[in-house]
N, C-alpha and C positions, 0 to 999 in steps of 0.2 A: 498403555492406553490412557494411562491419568494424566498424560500431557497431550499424545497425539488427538486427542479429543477437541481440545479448543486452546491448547496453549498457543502458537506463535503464527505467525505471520505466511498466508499460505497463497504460494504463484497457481491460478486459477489456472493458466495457460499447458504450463506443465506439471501441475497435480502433485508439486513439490513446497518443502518449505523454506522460504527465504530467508528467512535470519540465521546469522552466525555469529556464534558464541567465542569470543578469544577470553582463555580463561589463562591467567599468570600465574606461575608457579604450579603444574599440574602435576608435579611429582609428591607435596606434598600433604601431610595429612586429610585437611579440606578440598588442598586442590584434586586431589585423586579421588575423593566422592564426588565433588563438583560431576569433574569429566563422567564416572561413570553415571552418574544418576540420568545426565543429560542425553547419553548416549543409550543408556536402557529406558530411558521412557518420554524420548520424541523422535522427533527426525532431522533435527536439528542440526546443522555443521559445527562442529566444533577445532577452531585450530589453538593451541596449546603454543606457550610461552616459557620455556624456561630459562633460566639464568644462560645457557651457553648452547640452547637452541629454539628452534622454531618446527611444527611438526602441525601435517592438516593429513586427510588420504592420501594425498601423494607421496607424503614421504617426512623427509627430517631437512632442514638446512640447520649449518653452525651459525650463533650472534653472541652478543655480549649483551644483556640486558640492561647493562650497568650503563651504556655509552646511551645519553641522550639523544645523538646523533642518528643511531638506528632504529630508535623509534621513530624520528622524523623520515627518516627513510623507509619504514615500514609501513605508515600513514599511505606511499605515492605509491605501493604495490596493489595492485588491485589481491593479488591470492591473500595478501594477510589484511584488507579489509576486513575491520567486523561491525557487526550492527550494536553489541551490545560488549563491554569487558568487564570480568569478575576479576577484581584483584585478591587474590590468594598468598601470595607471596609476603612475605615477612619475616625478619629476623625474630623469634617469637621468644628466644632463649631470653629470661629477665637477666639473668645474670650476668650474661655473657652481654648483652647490651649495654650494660654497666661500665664492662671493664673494657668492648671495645666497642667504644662511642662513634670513630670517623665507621666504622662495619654497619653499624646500625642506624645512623642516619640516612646513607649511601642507599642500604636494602627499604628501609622503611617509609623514607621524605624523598629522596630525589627519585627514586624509580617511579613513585608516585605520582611525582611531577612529570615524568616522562609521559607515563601511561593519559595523563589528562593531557600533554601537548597531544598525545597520539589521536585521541577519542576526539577532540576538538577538529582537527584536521580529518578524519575519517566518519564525522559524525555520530559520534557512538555516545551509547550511554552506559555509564561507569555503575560498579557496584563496588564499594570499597568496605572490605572488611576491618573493624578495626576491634577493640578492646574493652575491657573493666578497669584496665592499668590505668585510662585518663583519670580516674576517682582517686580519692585519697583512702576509700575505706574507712574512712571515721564512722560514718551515718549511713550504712546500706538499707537495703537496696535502695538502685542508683535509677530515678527516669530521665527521660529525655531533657526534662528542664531543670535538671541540677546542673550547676559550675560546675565543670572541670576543674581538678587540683593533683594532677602528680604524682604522686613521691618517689617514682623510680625514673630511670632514664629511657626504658623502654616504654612507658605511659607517654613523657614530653614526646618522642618520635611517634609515636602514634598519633597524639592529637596536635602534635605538625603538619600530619598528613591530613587528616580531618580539616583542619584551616585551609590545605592547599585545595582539596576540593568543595569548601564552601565559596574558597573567593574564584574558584575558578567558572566561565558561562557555559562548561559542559553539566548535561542534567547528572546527579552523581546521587545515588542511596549508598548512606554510611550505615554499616550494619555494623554494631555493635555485640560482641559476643563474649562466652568467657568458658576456662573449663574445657576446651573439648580432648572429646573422647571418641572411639568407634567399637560398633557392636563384630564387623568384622573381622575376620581372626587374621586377614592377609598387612596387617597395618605396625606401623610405629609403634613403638613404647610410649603409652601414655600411666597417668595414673593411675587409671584401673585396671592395665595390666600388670603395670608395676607391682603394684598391692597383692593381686590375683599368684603373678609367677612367683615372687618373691616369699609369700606364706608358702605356696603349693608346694616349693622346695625345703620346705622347713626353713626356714628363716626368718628372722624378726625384721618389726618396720618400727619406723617413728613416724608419728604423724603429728603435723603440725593443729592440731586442732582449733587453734583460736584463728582460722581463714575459716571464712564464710561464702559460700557462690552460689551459683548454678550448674549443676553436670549440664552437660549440653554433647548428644552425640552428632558426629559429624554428617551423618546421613541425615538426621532431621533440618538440620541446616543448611545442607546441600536441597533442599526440597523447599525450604524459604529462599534463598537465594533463585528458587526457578519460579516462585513465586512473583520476587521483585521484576528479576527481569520479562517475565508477561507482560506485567503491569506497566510495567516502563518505571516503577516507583522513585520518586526522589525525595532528599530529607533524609532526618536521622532519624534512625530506627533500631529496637532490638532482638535481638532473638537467640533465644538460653532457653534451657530444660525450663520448665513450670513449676521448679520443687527448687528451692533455696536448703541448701544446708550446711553442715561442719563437713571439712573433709575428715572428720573422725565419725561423722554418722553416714560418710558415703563409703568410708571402708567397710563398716558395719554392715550396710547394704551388697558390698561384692561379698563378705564373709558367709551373710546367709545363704546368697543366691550357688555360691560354691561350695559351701559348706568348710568352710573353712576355721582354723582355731582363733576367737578374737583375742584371746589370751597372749600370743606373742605380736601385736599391735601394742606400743607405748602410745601415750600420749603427752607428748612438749609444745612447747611454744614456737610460734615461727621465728621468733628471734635466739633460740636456742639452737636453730639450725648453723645460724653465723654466718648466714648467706652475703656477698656485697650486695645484692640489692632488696631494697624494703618493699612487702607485700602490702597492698589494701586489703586489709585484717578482715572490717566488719564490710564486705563487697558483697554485689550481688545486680544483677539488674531485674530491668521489669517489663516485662515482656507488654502488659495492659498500655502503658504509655507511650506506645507505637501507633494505638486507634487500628489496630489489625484484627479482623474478626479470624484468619488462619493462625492465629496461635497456639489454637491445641492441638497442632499437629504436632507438636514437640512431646516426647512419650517420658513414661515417669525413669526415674533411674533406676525402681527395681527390674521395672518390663526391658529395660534396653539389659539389662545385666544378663536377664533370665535370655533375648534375645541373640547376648553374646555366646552367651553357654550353647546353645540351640545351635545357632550356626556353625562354631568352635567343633561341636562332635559329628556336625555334616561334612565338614574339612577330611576330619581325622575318618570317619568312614568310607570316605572318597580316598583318601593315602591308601590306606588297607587295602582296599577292593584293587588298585592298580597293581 
């Protein structure tokens, strides 16, 4: 009901709602809160884009997302019109964008370009998720009207994509984010699970402590992004947790809420990791520099922590009970 209330666009005639959401990449971490948030709270249609299909109620068809061409061809089908696209999709590994460059321009810049030929030709308005990587991390946190600078190879593809939808005449909100994470237990390895499984088994961690961010969970951002597309919103914008911290006080944060030993937590430098690609150290964005009065929907990191745990043993009691 916090969207069927007055989010979207509603056919009087037939007591239904007209907008449909093509959301890219739905399989992964964002893209799968996306889908579901949008499906548990409107009535929205939603058809789903991945890398080697396409999938609305009817069913699933095979495509290659990677061929420009079927975008263009997607555009002239009335079933895969949409009114609005969330791009989700992203080669998001830093490192691995490093070492395989032609992979991550491909996934990150030209599907991009795809998706804005598509929305041009379909009239749709774009929501493009992009990164903290465009920063250098020298001088965090980062607002809207700081230069772009770099330092990894997965930063430059991102704010390639950003240029391709600034020059582009489709209306496009650049959501800028960083960090993420989810409080549900059905998800990816991220880093607070990482930290979370890897103590829980007795195990030590290293943490890079001299990075600086935002936690930022996926469902809160899945609930900005339903924000944007309301609105129709365009421009750059961002949206990250409300708490900037060390990822050595966000371990901290999962140790307490799990209770966990912080004693086998090290602490090194990110350059002691040896990683190929270099992190934006002192990074972070700013949520205030968007001029969005919905920003405290974004929840603190111990509440999403406490919230993972919560849901994590609804799981585990629903396993049991079957």
């Amino acid at each position: 009901d916090r969207w069927r209330s007055h989010c979207f666009t509603w056919n009087k005639q037939t007591g239904e709602c007209d907008v449909r959401i093509l959301v890219v990449g739905p399989n992964g971490l964002l893209g799968t809160a996306v889908v579901r948030t949008i499906l548990a709270e409107s009535d929205t249609t939603v058809l789903a884009a991945g890398r080697t299909f396409l999938a609305d109620d009817a069913g699933y068809e095979q495509w290659d997302a990677t061929k420009a061409s079927a975008w263009k061809q997607l555009a002239e089908e009335k079933r895969w019109q949409a009114d609005v696209v969330v791009n989700c999709a992203a080669l998001t590994h830093v490192d691995r964008c490093e070492t395989e460059r032609r992979a991550a321009w491909v996934t990150n810049v030209e599907l991009t370009e795809s998706i804005l030929n598509y929305a041009r030709k379909a009239d749709a308005h774009v929501i493009q998720i992009s990164t903290d990587n465009i920063f250098d991390g020298i001088d965090g946190p980062y607002g809207i009207e700081n230069r772009p600078e770099p330092k990894n190879y997965y930063g430059r593809t991102k704010l390639a994509a950003e240029n391709a939808c600034n020059a582009s005449p489709v209306p496009t909100a650049i959501l800028r984010t960083m960090w993420l994470y989810a409080t549900t237990p059905d998800q990816r390895t991220t880093y607070s699970t990482w930290v979370r499984d890897t103590l829980a088994a007795g195990g030590t961690v290293k943490i890079a402590e001299d990075e600086r961010g935002n936690p930022t969970t996926v469902e809160d951002l899945a609930y900005d992004i339903m924000n944007i597309a309301e609105k129709r919103r365009t421009g750059t914008l961002h949206g990250v947790g409300n708490e900037r911290m060390s990822r050595m006080e966000w371990a901290e944060i999962i140790c307490e809420v799990w209770e966990l030993d912080k004693s086998r937590m090290t602490g090194i430098t990110s350059a002691d990791l040896g990683r190929p690609a270099a992190r934006p150290l002192d990074s972070g964005l700013i949520n205030a520099e968007s001029g969005r009065a919905d920003r405290a929907v974004y929840s603190t990191t111990i509440a999403a922590e406490k919230q993972a745990q919560t849901l994590l043993e609804r799981s585990s009691q629903t396993e049991r009970a079957k």
